[in-house]
N, C-alpha and C positions, 0 to 999 in steps of 0.2 A: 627668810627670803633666800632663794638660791641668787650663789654669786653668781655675777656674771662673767661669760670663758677671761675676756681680758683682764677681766681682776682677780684671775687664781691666781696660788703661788708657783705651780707645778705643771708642764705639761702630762710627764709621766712618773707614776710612783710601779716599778718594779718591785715583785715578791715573789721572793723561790728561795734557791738556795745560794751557797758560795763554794767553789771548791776550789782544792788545791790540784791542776792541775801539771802533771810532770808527764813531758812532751819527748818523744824519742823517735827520732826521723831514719826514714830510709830501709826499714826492718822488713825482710819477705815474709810475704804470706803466710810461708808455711815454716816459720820460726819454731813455732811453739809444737809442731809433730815430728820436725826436723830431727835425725838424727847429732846433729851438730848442735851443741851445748850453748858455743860463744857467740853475735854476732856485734856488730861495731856498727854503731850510729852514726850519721854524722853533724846530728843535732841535738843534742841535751837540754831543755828549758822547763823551768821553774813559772808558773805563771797563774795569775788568779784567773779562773773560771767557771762554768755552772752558767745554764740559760738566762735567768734573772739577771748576771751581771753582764754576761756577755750582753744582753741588748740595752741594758743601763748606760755601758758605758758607751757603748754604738751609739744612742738618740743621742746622751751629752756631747758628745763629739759631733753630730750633725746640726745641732745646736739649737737642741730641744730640752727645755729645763728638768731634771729628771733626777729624782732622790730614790735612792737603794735600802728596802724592808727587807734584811735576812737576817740571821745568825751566826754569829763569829765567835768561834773559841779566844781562850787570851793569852792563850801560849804560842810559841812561836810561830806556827806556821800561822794562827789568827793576825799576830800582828805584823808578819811578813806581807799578809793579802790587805792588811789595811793601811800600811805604806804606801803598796801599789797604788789602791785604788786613789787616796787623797791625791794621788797627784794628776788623777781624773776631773775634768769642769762637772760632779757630782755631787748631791749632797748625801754624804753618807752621816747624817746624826740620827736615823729609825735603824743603822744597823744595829743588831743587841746583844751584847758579850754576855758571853756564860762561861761562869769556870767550870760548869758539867760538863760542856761542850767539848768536843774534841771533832774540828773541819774534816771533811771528807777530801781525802789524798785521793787521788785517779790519775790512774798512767795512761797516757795516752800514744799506743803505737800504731805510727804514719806507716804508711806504707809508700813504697817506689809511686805506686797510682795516683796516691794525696786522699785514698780512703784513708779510715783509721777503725782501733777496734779500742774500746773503752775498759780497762781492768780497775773496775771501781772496791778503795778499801771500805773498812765496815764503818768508820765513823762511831761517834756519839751524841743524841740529842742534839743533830746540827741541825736539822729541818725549823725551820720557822713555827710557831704555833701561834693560834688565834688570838693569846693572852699578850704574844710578843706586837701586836699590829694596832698602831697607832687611829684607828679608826675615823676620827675629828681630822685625820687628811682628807681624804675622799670626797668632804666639800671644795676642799684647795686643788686639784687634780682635774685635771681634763680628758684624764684617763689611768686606767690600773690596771697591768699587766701581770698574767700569772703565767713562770717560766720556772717551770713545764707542768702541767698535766703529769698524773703519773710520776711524779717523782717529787713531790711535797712532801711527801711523809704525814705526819698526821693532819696537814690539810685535807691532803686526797680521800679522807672518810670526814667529808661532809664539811670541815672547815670553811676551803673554799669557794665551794657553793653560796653559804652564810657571807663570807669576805664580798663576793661579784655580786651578793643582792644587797647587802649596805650601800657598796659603792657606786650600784647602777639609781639607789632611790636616792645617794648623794647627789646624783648627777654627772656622772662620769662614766665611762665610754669604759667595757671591757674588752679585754684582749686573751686569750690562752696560748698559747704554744702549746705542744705537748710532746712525751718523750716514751719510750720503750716501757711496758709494763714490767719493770724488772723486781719489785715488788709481788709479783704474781697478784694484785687485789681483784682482778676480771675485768673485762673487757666494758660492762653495764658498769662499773664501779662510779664512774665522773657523770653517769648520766643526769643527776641532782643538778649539776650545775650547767648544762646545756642552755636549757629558760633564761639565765641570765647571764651568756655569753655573745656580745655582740660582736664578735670578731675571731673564729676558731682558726689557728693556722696550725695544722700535723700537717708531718709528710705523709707521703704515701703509703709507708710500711706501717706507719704507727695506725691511719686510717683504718688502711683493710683489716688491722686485728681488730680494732671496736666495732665497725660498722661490718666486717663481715661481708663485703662487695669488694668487686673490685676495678671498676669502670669507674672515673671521677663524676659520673654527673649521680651514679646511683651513690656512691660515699657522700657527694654534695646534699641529695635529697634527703639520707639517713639522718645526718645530723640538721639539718634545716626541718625537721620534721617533729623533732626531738626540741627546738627552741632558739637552737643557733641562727644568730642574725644573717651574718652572711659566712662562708667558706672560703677559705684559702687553702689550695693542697698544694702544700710543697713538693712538685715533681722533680728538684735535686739538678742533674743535670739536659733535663728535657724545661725547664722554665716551670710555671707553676697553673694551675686552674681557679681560676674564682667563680663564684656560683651564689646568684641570693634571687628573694622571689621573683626579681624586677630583670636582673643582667645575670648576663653568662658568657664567659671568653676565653682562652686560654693563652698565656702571654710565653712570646720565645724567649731562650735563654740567651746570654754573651757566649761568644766564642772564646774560649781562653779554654790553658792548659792549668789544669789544680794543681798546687805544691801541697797544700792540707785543706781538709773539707770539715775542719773541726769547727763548730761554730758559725757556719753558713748557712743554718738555717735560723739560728738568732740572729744575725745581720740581717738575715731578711726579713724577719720579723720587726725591728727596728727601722729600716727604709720603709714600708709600707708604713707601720702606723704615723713615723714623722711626717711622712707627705701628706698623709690625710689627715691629720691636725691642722695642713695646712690648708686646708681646703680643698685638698688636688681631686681628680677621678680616679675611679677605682683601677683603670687604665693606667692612669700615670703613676700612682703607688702601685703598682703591681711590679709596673717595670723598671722604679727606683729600684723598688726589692731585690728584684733581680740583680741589679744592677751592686747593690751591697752585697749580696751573698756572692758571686762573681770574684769581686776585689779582696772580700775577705781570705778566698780561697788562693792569692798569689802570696798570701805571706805563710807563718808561724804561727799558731795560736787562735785560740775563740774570740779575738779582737784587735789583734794587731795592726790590722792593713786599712780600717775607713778611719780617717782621718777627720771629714768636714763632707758635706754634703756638697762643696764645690770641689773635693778632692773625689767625689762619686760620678759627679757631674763628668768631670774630666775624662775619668774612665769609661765612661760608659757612652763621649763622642769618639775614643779612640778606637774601642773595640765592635764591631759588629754583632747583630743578635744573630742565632742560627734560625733558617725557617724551619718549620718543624712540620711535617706532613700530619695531619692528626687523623 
């Protein structure tokens, strides 16, 4: 007998990866072609990150019950990010230590704009694997989130697929994010798991390499065509597009100036799915979403700045959306 939603243990069970990310603010553009060797920061941080936990610790913060599936080395930097994270409302006991493991370090230089450009190290065996995934959740869960696409490692050759169709005949609602094919595995690679994807949210960059278009309602069609429930394009700072067979909209963004754009698209991935566990529309989660990837972008970090779902709220009667001519 399928539980029923009030009697799961979990809203959200999160699976991807964990990284160590190391933050360095205020660095030009053109650093790395510059004839100039030296430049001076004037932010240095240390902080756990990687998609999966950025939006782990975003729902547990808006105060959506939400336990953490990845990989943690157990040397120091493993147990430096799991310090952090305990002191998260999370339940981190399906995280899984290995002493093969060695966490993926990633420098991340901000730029004056509040972009950034990602200089990821080689790591070991930190990707999450099918043997590490506690499966008997999936009935407890009201949803399972895989963050990102594209950078599972050896999920992304078929694991995940197999993961989102356990979890959707469990009874539970999938979600993907997804991320830059850096991997090189092709653009067709994730198409396995489309069928059992009821919630795809890539940005726009990441879109056009799979789907190969470049108009949101032809990217919406490509992957809704392929299995995908409904579409989220994260259009960054123009607000985002949703597209499924029933509705079709595009929501405007907040006006605000970015300090860092690291992890705003997992914040917004986290505001939409929280609201719509909560029964909201696909309107109103759109422009939570929005409204977290927003707030996330005035601080530091892939999770610094949401606090609480009335710490969003807040934000988002102070600042105005921009209308966007489409």
């Amino acid at each position: 007998m399928e539980m029923r939603e009030e009697e799961k243990t979990y809203d959200v069970v999160c699976v991807g990866q964990i990284v160590q990310d190391i933050m360095i603010t205020d660095i030009p553009k053109n650093a790395l072609t510059s004839e100039n060797n030296t430049f001076k920061s004037d932010t240095l941080l240390f902080a756990s990150g990687g998609d999966a936990v950025n939006e782990a610790v975003a729902l547990s913060r808006l105060g959506s019950k939400t336990a953490l599936m990845t990989r943690l080395d157990t040397g120091n930097v493993g147990n430096t990010l799991y310090h952090e994270l305990e002191k998260e409302p999370l339940d981190l006991s399906y995280i899984v230590r290995k002493d093969d493991c060695l966490t993926l370090s990633t420098i991340v230089i901000i730029m004056p704009d509040g972009e950034h450009v990602f200089l990821a190290g080689p790591g070991i065996n930190y990707s999450p694997e099918l043997s590490d995934i506690d499966f008997s959740l999936f009935a407890r869960t009201k949803a399972v989130t895989a963050g990102s696409l594209f950078s599972l490692g050896p999920l992304d050759r078929g694991g995940i697929a197999n993961l989102f169709q356990a979890a959707k005949s469990s009874g539970a609602l999938t979600v993907a994010d997804m991320n830059n094919d850096v991997e090189h595995i092709g653009p067709r690679a994730l198409d396995c798991v489309y069928p059992y994807t009821d919630y795809l949210m890539p940005s726009l960059d990441e879109a056009v390499y799979v789907s190969e278009k470049t108009s949101p309602d032809e990217i919406a069609d490509f992957f809704l065509s392929r299995g995908v429930g409904n579409l989220v394009l994260k259009l960054g700072a123009e607000g985002c597009f949703f597209k499924n067979k029933a509705e079709r909209f595009f929501m405007d963004p907040f006006q605000i100036t970015p300090n860092d754009t690291t992890g705003c698209g997992d914040n917004f991935v986290a505001g939409f799915l929280h609201m719509l566990l909560k029964g909201k529309s696909h309107k109103e989660c759109a422009r939570f979403a929005c409204g977290c990837g927003a707030l996330n972008s005035q601080e530091l970090g892939g999770h610094s700045a949401v606090r609480s779902e009335a710490h969003v709220i807040e934000f988002m009667e102070k600042n105005s959306q921009i209308s966007i001519r489409r």
